[in-house]
PQR file with spaces between the fields and no chain letter, atoms N, CA, C, O and H, PARSE charges and radii, in Angstrom:
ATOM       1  N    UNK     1      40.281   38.606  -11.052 -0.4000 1.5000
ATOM       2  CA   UNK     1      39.725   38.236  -12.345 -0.0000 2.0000
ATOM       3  C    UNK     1      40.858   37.836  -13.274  0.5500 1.7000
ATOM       4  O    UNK     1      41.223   38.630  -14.140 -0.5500 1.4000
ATOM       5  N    UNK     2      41.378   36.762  -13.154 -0.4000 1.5000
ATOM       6  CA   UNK     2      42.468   35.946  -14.212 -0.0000 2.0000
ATOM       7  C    UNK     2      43.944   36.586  -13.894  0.5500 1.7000
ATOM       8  O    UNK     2      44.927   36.324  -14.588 -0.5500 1.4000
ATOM       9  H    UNK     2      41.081   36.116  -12.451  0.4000 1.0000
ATOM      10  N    UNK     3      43.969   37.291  -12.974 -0.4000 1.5000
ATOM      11  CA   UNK     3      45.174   37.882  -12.787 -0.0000 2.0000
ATOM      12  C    UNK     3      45.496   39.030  -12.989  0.5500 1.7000
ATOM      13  O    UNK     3      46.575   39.510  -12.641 -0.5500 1.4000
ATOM      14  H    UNK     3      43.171   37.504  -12.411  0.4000 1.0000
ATOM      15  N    UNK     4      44.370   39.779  -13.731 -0.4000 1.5000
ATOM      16  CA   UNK     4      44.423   41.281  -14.151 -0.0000 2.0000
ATOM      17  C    UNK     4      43.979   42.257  -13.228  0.5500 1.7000
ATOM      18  O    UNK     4      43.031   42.140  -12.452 -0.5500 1.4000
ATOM      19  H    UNK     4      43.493   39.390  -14.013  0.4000 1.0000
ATOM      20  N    UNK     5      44.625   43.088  -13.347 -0.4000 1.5000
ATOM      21  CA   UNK     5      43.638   44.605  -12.482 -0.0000 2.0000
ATOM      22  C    UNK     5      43.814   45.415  -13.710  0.5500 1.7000
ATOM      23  O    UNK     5      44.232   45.097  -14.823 -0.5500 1.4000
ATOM      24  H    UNK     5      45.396   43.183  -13.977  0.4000 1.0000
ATOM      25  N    UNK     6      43.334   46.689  -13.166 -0.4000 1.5000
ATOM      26  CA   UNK     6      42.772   47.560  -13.725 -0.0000 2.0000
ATOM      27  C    UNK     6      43.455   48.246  -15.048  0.5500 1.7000
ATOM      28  O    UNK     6      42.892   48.549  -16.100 -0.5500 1.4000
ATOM      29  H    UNK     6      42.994   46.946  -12.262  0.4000 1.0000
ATOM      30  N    UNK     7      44.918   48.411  -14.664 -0.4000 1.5000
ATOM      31  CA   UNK     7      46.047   48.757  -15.702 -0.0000 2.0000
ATOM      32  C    UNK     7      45.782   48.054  -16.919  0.5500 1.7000
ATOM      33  O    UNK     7      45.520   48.601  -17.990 -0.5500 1.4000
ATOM      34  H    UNK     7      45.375   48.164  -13.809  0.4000 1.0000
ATOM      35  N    UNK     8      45.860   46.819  -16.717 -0.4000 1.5000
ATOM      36  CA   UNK     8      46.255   45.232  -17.577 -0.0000 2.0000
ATOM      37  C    UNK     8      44.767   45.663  -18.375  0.5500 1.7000
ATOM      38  O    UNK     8      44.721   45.787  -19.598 -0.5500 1.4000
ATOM      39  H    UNK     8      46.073   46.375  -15.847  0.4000 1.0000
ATOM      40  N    UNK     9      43.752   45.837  -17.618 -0.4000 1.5000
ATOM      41  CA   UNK     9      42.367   45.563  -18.870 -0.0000 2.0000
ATOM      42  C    UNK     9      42.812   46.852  -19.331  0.5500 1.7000
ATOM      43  O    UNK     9      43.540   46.509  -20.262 -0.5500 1.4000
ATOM      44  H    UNK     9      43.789   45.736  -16.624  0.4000 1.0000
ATOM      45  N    UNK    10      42.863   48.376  -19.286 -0.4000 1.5000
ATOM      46  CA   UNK    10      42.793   49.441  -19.905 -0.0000 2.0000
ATOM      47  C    UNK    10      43.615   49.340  -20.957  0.5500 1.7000
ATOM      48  O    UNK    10      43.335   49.693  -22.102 -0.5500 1.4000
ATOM      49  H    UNK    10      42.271   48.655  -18.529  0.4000 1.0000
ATOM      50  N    UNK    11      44.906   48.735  -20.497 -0.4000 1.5000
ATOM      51  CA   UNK    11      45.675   48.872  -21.974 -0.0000 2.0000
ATOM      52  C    UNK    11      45.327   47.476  -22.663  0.5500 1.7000
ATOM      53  O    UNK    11      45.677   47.160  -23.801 -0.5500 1.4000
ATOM      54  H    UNK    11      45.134   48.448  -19.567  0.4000 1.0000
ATOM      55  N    UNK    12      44.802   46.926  -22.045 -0.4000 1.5000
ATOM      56  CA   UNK    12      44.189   45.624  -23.514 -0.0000 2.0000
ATOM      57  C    UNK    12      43.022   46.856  -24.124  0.5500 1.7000
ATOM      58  O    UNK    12      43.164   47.199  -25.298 -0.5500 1.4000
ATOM      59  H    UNK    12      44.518   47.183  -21.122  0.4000 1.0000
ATOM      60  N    UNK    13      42.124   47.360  -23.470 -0.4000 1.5000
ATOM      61  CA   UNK    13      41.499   48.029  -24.193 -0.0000 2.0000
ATOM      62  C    UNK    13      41.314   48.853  -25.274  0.5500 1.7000
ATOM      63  O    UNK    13      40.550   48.969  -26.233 -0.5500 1.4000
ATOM      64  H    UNK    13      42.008   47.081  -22.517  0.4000 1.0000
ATOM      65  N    UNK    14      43.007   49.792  -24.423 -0.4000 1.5000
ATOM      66  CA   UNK    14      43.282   50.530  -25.522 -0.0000 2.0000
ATOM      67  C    UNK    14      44.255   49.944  -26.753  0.5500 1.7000
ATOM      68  O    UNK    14      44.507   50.729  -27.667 -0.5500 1.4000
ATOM      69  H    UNK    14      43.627   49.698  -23.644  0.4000 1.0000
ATOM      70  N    UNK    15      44.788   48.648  -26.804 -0.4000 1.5000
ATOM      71  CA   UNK    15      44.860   48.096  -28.027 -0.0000 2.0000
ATOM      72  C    UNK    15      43.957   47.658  -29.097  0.5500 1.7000
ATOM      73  O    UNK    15      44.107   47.616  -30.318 -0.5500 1.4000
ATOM      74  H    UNK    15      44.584   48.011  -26.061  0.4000 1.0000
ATOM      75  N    UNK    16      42.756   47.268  -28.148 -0.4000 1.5000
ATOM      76  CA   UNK    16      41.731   46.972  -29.063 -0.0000 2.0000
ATOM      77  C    UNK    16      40.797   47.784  -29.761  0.5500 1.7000
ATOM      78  O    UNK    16      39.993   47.501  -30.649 -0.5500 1.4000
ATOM      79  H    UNK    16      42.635   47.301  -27.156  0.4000 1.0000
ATOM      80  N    UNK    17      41.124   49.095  -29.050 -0.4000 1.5000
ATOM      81  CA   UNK    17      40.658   50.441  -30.210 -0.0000 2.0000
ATOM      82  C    UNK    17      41.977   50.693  -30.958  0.5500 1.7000
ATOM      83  O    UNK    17      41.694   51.054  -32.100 -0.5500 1.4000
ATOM      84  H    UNK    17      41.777   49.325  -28.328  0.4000 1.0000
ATOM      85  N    UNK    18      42.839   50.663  -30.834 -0.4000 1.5000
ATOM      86  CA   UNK    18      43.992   50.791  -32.135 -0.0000 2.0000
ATOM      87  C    UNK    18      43.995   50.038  -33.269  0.5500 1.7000
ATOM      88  O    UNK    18      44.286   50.488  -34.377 -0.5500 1.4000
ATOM      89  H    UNK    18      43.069   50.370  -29.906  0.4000 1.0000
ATOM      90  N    UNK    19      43.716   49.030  -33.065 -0.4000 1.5000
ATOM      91  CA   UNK    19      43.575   47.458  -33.902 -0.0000 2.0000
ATOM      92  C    UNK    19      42.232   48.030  -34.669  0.5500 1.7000
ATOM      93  O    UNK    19      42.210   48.696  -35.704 -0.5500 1.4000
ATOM      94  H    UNK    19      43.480   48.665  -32.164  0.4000 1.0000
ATOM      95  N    UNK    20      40.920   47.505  -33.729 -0.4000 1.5000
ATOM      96  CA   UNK    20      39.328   47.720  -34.531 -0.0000 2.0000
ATOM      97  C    UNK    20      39.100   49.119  -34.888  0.5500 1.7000
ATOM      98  O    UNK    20      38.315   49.314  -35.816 -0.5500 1.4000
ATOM      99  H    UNK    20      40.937   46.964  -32.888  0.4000 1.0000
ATOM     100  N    UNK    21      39.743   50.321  -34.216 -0.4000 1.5000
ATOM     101  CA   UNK    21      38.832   51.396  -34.289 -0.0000 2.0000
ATOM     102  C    UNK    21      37.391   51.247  -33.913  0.5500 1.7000
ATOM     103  O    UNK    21      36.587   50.330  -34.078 -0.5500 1.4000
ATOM     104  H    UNK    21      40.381   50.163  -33.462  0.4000 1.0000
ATOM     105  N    UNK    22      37.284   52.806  -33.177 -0.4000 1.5000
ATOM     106  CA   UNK    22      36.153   52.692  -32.063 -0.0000 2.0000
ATOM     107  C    UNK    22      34.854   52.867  -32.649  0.5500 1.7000
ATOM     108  O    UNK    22      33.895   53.026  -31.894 -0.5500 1.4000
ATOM     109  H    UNK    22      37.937   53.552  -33.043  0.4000 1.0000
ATOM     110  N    UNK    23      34.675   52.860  -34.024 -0.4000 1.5000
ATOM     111  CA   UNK    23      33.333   52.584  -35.128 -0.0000 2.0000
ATOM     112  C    UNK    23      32.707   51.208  -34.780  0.5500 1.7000
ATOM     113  O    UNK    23      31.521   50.961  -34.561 -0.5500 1.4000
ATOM     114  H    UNK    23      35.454   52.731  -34.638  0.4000 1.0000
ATOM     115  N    UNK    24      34.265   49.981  -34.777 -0.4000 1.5000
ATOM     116  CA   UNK    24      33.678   48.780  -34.721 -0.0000 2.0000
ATOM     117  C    UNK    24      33.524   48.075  -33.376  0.5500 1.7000
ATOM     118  O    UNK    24      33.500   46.849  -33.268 -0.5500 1.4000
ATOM     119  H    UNK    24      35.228   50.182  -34.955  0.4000 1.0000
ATOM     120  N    UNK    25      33.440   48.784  -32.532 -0.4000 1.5000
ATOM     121  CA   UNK    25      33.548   48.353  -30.852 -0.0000 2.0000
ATOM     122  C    UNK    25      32.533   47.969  -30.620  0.5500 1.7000
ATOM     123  O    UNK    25      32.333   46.942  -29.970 -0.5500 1.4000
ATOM     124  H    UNK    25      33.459   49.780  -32.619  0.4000 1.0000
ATOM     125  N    UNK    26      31.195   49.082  -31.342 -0.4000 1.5000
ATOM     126  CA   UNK    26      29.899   48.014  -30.676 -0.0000 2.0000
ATOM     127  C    UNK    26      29.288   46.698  -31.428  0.5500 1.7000
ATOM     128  O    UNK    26      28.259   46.043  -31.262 -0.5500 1.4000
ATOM     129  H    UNK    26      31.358   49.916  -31.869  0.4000 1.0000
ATOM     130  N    UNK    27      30.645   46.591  -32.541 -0.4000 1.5000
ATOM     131  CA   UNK    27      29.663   45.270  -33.677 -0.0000 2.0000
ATOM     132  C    UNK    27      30.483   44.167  -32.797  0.5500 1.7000
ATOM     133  O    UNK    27      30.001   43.035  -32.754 -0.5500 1.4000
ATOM     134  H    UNK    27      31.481   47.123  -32.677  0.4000 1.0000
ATOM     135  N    UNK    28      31.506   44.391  -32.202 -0.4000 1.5000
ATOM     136  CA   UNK    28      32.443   43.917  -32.033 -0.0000 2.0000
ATOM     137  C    UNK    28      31.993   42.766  -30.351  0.5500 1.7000
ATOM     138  O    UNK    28      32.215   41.562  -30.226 -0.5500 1.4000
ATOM     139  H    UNK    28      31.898   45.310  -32.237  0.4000 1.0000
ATOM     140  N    UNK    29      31.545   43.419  -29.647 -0.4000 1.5000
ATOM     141  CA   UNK    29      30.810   43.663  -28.331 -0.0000 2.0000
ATOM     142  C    UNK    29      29.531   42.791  -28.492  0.5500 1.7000
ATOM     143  O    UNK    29      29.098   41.807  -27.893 -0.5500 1.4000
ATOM     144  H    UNK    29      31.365   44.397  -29.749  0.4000 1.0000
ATOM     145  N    UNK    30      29.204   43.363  -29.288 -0.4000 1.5000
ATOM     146  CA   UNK    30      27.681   42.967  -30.172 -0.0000 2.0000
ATOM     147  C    UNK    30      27.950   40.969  -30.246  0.5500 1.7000
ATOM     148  O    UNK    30      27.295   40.116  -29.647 -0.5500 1.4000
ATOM     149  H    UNK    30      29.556   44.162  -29.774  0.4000 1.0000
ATOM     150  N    UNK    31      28.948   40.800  -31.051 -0.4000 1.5000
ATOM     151  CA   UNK    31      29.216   39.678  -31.337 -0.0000 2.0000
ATOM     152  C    UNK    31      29.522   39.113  -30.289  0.5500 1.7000
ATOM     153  O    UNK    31      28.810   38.111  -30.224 -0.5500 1.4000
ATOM     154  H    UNK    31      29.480   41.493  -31.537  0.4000 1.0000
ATOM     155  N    UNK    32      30.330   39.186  -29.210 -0.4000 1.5000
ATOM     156  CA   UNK    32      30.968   38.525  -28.426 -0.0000 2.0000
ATOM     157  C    UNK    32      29.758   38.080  -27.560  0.5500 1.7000
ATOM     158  O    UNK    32      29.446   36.893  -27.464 -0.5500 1.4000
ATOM     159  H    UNK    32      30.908   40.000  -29.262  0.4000 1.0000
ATOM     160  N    UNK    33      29.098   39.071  -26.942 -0.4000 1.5000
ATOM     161  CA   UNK    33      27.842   38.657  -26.183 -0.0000 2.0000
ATOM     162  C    UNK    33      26.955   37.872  -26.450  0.5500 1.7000
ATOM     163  O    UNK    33      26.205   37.426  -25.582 -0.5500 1.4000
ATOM     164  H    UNK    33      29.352   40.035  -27.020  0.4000 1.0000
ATOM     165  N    UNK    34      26.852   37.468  -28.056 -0.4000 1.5000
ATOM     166  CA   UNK    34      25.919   36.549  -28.543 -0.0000 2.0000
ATOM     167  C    UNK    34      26.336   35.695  -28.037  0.5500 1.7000
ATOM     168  O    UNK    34      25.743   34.962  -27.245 -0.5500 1.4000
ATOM     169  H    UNK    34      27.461   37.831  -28.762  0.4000 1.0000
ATOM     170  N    UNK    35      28.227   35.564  -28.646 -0.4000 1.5000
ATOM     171  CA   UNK    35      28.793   34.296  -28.587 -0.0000 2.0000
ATOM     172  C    UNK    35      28.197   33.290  -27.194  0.5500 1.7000
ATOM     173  O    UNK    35      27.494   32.287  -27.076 -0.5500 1.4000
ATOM     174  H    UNK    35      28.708   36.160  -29.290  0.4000 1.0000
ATOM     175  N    UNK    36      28.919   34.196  -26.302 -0.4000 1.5000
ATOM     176  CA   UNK    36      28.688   33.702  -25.003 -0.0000 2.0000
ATOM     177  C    UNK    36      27.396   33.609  -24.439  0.5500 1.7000
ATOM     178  O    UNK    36      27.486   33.229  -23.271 -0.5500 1.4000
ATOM     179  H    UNK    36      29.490   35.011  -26.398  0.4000 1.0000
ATOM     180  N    UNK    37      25.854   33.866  -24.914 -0.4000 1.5000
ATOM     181  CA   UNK    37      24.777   33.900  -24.861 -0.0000 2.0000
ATOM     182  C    UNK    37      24.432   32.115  -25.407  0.5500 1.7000
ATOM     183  O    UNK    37      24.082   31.155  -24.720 -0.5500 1.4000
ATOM     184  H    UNK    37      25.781   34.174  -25.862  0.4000 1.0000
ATOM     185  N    UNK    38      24.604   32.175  -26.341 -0.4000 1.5000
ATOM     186  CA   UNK    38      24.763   30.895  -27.245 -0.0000 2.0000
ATOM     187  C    UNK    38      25.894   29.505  -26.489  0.5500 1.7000
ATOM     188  O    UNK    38      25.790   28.305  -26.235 -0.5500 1.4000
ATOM     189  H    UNK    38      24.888   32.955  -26.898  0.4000 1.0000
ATOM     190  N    UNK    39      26.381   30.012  -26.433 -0.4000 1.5000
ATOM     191  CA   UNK    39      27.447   29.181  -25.186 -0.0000 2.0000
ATOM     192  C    UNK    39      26.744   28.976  -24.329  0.5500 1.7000
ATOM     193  O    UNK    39      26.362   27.807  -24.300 -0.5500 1.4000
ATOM     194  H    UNK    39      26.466   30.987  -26.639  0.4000 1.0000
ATOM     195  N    UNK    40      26.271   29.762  -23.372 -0.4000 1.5000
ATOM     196  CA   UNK    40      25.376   29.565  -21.938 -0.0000 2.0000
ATOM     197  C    UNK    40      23.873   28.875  -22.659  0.5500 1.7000
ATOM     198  O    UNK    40      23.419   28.048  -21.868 -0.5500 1.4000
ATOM     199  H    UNK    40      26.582   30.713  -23.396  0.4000 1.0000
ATOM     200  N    UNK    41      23.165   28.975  -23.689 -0.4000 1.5000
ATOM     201  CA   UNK    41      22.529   28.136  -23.841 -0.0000 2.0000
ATOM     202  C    UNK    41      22.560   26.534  -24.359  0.5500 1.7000
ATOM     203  O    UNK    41      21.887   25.511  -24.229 -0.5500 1.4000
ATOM     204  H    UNK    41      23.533   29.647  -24.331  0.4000 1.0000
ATOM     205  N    UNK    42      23.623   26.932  -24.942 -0.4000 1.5000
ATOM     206  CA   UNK    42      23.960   25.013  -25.481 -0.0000 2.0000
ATOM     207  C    UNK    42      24.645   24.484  -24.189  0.5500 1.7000
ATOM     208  O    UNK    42      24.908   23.287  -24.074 -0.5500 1.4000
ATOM     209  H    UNK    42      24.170   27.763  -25.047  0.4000 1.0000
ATOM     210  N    UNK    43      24.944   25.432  -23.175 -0.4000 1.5000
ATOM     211  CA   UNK    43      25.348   24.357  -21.590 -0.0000 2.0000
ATOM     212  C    UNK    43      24.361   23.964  -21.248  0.5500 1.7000
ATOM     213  O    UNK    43      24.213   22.744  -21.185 -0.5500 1.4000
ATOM     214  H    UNK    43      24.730   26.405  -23.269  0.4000 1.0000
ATOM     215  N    UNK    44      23.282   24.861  -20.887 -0.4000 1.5000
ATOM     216  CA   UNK    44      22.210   24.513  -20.201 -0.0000 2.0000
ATOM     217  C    UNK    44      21.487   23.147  -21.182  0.5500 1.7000
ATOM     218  O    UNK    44      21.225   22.102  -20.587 -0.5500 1.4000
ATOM     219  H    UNK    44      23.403   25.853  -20.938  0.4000 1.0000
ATOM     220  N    UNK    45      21.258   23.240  -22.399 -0.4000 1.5000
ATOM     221  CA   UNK    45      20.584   22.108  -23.379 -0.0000 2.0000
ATOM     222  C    UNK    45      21.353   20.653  -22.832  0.5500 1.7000
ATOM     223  O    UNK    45      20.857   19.675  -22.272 -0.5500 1.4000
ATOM     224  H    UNK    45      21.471   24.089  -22.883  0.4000 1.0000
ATOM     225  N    UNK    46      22.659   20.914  -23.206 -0.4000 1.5000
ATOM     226  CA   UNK    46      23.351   19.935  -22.616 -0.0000 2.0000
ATOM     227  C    UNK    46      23.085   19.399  -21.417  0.5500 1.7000
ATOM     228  O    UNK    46      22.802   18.203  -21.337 -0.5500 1.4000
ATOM     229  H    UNK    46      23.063   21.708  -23.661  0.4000 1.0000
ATOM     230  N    UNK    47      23.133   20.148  -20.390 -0.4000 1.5000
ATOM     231  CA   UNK    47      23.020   19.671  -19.095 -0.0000 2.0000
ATOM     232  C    UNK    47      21.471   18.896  -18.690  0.5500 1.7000
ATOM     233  O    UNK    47      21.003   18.053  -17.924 -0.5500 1.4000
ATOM     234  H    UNK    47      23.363   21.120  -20.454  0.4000 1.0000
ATOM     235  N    UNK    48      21.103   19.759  -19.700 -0.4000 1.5000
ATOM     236  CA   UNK    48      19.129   19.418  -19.483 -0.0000 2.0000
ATOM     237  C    UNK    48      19.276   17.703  -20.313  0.5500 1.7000
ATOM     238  O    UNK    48      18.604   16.755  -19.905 -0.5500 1.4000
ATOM     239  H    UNK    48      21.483   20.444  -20.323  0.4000 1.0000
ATOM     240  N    UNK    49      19.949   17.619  -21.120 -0.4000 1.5000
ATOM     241  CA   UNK    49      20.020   15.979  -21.902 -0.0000 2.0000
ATOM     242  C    UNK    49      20.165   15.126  -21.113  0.5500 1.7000
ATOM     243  O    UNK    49      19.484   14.135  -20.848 -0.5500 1.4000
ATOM     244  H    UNK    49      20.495   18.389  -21.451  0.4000 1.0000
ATOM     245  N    UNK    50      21.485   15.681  -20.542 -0.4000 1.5000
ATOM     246  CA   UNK    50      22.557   14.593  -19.785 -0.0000 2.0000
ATOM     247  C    UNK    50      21.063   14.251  -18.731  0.5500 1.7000
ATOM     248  O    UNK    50      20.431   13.206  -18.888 -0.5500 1.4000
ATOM     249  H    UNK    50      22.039   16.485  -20.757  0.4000 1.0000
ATOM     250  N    UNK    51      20.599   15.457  -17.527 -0.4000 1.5000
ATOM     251  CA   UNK    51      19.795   14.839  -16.565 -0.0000 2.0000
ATOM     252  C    UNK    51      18.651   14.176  -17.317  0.5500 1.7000
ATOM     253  O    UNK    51      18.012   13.592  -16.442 -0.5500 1.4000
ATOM     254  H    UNK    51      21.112   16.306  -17.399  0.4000 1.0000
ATOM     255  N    UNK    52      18.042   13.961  -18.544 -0.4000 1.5000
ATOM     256  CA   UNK    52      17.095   12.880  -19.061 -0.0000 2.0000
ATOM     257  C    UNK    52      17.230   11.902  -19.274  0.5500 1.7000
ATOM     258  O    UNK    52      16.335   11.058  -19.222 -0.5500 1.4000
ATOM     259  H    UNK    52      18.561   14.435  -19.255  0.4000 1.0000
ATOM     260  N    UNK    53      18.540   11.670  -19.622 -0.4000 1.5000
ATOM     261  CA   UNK    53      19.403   10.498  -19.877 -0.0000 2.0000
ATOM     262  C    UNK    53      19.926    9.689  -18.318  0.5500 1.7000
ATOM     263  O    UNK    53      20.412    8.560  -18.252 -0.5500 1.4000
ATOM     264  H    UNK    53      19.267   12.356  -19.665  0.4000 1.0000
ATOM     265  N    UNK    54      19.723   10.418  -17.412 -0.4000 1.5000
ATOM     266  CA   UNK    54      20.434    9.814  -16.054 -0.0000 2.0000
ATOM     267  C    UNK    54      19.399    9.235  -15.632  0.5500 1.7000
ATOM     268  O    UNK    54      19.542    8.096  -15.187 -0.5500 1.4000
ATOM     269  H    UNK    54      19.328   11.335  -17.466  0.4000 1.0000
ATOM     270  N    UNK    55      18.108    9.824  -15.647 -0.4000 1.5000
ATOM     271  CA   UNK    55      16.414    9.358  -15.197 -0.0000 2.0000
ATOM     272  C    UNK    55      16.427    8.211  -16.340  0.5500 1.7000
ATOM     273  O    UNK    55      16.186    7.141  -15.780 -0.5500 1.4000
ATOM     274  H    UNK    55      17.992   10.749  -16.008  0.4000 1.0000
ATOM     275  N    UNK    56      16.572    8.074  -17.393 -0.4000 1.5000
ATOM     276  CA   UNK    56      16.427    6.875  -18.512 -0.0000 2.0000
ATOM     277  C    UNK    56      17.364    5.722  -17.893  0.5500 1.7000
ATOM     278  O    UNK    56      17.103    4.768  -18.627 -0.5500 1.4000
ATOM     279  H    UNK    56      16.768    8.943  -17.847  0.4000 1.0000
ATOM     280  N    UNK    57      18.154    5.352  -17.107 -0.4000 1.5000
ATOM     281  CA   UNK    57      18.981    4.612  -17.125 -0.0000 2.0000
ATOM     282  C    UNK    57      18.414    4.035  -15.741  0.5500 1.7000
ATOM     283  O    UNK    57      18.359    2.863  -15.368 -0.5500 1.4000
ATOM     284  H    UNK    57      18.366    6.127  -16.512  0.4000 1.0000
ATOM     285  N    UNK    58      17.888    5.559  -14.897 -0.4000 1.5000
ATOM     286  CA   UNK    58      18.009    4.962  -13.948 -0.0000 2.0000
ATOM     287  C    UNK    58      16.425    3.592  -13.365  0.5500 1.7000
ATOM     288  O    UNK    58      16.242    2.828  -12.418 -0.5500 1.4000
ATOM     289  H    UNK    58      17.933    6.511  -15.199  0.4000 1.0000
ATOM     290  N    UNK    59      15.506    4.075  -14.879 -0.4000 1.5000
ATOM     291  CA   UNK    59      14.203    3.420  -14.558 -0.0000 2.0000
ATOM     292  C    UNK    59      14.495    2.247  -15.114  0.5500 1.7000
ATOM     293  O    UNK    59      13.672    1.332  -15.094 -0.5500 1.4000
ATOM     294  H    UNK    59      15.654    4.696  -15.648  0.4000 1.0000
């Protein structure tokens, strides 16, 4: 997974409770998952255009 094992994520982890404090971990979490929720849907929209647009060209 990108080059990391297990060490490498724990202590990113545990920087990122030093930094946010562990109050804001689940707003924090919270957000990110949208992000990427929202991401995975504007791919799919996209992708769904592009193939309407490939059928438009191709009639």
């Amino acid at each position: 997974m990108f080059g990391l094992g297990i060490p490498e994520l724990i202590i990113i982890l545990v920087i990122i409770v030093i930094i946010f404090g562990a109050g804001k971990l689940p707003e924090i979490g919270s957000g990110i998952g949208k992000g990427i929720k929202n991401f995975k849907e504007a791919n799919k929209s996209d992708d769904k255009n592009k193939s309407i647009e490939d059928e438009n060209k191709k009639s």
